[in-house]
N, C-alpha and C positions, 0 to 999 in steps of 0.2 A: 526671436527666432532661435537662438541659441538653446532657451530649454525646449525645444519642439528638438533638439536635432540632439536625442542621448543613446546610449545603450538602451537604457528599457522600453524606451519608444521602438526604438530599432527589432527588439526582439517580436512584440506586439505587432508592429508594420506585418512583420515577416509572416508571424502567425494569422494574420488578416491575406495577405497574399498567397498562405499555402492552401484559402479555401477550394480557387478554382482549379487548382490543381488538384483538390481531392477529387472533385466532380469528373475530369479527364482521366484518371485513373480510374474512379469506379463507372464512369457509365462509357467514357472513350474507349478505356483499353477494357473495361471489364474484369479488372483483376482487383477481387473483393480481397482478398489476401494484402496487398501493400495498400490498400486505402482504409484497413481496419488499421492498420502499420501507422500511416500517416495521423488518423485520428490519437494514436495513443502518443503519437510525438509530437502533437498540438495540443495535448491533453495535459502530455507530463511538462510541457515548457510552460504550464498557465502559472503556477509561482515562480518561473523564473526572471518572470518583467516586474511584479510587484516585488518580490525579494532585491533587484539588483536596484530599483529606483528608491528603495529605503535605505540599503546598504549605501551606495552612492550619493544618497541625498537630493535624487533627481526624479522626485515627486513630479507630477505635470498635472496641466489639468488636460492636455493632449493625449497623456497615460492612461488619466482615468476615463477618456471615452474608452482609445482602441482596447486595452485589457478586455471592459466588459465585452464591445465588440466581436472583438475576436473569439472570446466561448459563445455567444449568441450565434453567429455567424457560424464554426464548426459544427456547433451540438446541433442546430436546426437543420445544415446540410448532412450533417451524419443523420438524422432522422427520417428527413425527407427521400436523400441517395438510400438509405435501408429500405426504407418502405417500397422504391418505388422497384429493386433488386430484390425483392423478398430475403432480405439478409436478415432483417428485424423484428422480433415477433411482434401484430399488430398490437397486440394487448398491452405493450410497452412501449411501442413507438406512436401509436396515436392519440395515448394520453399526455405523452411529454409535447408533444406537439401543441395538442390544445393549450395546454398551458402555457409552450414559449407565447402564440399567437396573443393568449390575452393578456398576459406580462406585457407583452411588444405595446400592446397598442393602449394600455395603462403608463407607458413610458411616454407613447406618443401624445399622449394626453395632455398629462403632463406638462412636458417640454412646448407644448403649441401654446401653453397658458402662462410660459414664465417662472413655473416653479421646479425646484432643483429635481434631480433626479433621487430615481431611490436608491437608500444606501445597501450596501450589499451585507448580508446578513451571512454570521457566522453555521448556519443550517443552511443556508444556500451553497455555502463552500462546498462545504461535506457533501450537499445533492449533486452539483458538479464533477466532485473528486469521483464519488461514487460512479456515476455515469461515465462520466471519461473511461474507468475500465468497465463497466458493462458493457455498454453500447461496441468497443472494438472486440471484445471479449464474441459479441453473438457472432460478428463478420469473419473472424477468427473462425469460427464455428460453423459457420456455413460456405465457409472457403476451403473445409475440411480440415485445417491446421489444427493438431490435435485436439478436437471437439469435447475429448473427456474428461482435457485439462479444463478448457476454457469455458465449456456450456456451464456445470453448475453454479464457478462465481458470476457468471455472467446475469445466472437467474436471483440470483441472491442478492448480488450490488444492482441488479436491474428494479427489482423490486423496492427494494431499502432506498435507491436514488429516487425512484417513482414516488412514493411516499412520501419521503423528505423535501422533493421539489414539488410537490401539490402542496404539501403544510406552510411553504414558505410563498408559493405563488400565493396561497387564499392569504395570506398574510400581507403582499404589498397589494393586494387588491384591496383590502381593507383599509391599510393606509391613503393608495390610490383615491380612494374616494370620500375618506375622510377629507383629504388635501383640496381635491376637487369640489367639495360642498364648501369651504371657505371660500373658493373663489366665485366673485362675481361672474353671471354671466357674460360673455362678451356682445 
């Protein structure tokens, strides 16, 4: 129980609990302005739970669900809450989409048959990082907060994460199913 109960868990937990609260913000009170806010402060603490459980020494294998969790859980609510506010341009939110979906359900695959999960790949980071600011970058942008700052990286990291997280999705699908044809049917 003790290593369930650390700092990097802690941070993780949090960042898992500030989902619903971005959802009340953007669709309760409608203020796209502090829910692009909250995405880039979910965004920028996602190396703060793997930094402090390597710094610390307090690896988990509780860490390594919530971490991935927690970006799963933001980046598909921040897609979904864009699309459904017109904050996100479709052409960039419904292809990250498709791809979290069949990541997700290559995960669930997976995990229904026994074997480990996939490991997180050093071009997935970077499609993350990238996205974290794009994605509050559009909301930013369509909340009006200065648009002329925030629109063109937003189209730039938007693009560049979109790419980079399709080359990495067809990558563990690949493995996915490599993994998957070793295993016996059930």
């Amino acid at each position: 129980m003790s290593d369930m109960l650390t700092i990097p868990n802690l941070v993780s937990g949090l960042r898992v609990l500030a989902v619903p609260y971005f959802w009340w913000v953007l669709l309760g009170q409608e203020n796209i302005g502090w829910a692009a806010a909250l995405i880039f402060i979910i965004g920028s603490t996602d190396w703060i739970d793997g930094y402090l459980a390597r710094r610390l020494n307090q690896i988990s294998e509780l860490g390594k669900f919530l971490d991935p969790l927690a970006d799963r859980l933001m980046i598909t609510s921040a897609l979904v809450g864009g699309l459904i506010a017109g904050v996100l341009p479709p052409l960039i939110g419904w292809p990250l989409l498709v791809r979290e979906v069949l990541v997700g359900i290559g995960t669930i695959a997976l995990a229904t048959r026994g074997l480990d999960k996939l490991e997180v790949r050093w071009l997935g980071k970077l499609a993350t990082f990238l996205l974290y600011g794009a994605i509050p970058s559009f909301y930013f942008t369509a909340a009006g907060i200065l648009p002329s700052l925030f629109g063109p990286p937003a189209w730039i990291s938007g693009v560049l994460g979109l790419l980079l997280y399709w080359y990495v999705g067809i990558l563990y699908v690949g493995e996915i199913r490599a993994r998957l044809g070793r295993v016996q049917p059930v």
